[in-house]
N, C-alpha and C positions, 0 to 999 in steps of 0.2 A: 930241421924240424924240432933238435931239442930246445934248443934255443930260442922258437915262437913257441912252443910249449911254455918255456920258463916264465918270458916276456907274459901269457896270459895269465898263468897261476901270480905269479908280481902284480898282477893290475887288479885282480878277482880279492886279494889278500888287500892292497890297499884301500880298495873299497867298502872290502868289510870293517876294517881299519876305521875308514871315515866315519861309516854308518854308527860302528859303537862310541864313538867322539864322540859325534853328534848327539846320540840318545843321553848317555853320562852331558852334555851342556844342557840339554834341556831339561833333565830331571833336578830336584833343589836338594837331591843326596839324603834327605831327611824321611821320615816315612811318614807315609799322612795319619794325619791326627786322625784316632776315633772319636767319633760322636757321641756322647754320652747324653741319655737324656736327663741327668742328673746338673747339667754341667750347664749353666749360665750360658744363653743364644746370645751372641753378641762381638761385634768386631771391632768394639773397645776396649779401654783397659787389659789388665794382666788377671789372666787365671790363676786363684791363689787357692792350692789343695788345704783342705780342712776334715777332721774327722767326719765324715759322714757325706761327704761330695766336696763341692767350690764354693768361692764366692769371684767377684770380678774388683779387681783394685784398680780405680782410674784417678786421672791425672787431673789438675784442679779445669786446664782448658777442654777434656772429655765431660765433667761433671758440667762446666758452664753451656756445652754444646746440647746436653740432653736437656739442660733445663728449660731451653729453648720451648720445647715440646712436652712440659712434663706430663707424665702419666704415672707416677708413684707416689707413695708416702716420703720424704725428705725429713729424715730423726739427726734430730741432734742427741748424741750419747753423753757428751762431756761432763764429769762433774768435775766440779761445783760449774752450774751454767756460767756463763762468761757474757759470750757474744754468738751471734748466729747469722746461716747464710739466710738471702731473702729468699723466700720461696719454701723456710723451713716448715713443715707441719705439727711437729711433735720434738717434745723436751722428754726424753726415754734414759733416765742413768743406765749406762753400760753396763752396772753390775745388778740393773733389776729387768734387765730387759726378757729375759724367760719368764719369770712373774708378769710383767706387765705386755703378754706375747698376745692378748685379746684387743688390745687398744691398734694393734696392724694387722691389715690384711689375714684373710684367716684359711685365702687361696694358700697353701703352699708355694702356688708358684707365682707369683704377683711378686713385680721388682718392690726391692725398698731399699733406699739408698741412706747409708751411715755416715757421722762425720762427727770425730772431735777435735779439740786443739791440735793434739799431733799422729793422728791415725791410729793411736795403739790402743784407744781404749775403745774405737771402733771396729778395728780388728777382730777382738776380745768379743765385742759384738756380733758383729760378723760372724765367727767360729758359732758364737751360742745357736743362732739364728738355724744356720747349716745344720747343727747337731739334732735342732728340734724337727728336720723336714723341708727349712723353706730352701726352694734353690732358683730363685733369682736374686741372690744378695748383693747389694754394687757396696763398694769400701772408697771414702776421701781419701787418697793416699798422700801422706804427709799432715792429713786433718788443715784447719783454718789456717795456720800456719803457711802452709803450700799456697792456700787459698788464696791469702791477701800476698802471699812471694811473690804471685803470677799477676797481681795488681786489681783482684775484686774485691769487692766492697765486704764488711760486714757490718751487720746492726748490733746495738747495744740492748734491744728486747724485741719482743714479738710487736709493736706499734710502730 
């Protein structure tokens, strides 16, 4: 008897055994993200913390996938202008863009997408944007640079 005793606590124990296997494979060990309603909707790009919420930094072949469909304002921030993506809307210097925050969207939350030569002065952008309330800000990450890496085009003026 002790022995089919043993034998069933042995079987009871490796089943529990299995079952917590199991659940640890199925779980991805990380905890789920909170939702923030401050926090850019969106299953592109990288979430990038800024005082005062997010913005979303995507990759030059994300930027080319939404322009597909656009529905925002597209700024170029860069000084001294250079060249720009097509589809650009606005020529906004990165370091007047709080001054010049009437000329976009005046929803808070209405995307608008930034881009300079090499992302940093759109970043720069980006942060001010965040600071002042907007929080759908999308960021070029790496700016035009990335842009034509990945092999698109850009223009030498708004014509």
């Amino acid at each position: 008897m002790k022995s089919r005793r043993s034998l069933v606590i042995a079987v009871v124990v490796a089943a529990l055994l299995a079952l917590v296997g199991l659940a640890a494979a199925c779980s991805s060990g990380e905890p789920e993200a909170e939702t923030s309603a401050e926090a850019p909707a969106t299953t592109l790009g990288q979430e990038v913390e800024a005082e005062g919420g997010s913005y979303v930094s995507v990759t030059p072949a994300e930027l080319r996938s939404i322009l597909e469909s656009k529905d925002f304002p597209l700024v170029n921030v860069h000084i001294p202008y250079e060249r720009e993506i097509e589809g650009t809307d606005l020529f906004i210097p990165y370091d007047q863009i709080a001054e010049r925050v009437v000329e976009l969207p005046q929803e808070r939350d209405a995307k608008i997408v930034l881009y300079c030569r090499s992302g940093s002065m759109s970043a720069a952008a980006a942060e001010a944007l965040v600071g002042l309330g907007y929080t759908n800000v999308w960021n070029l990450d790496g700016g035009m640079i990335a842009w034509e890496g990945a092999g698109y085009p850009l223009r030498d003026s708004g014509g």
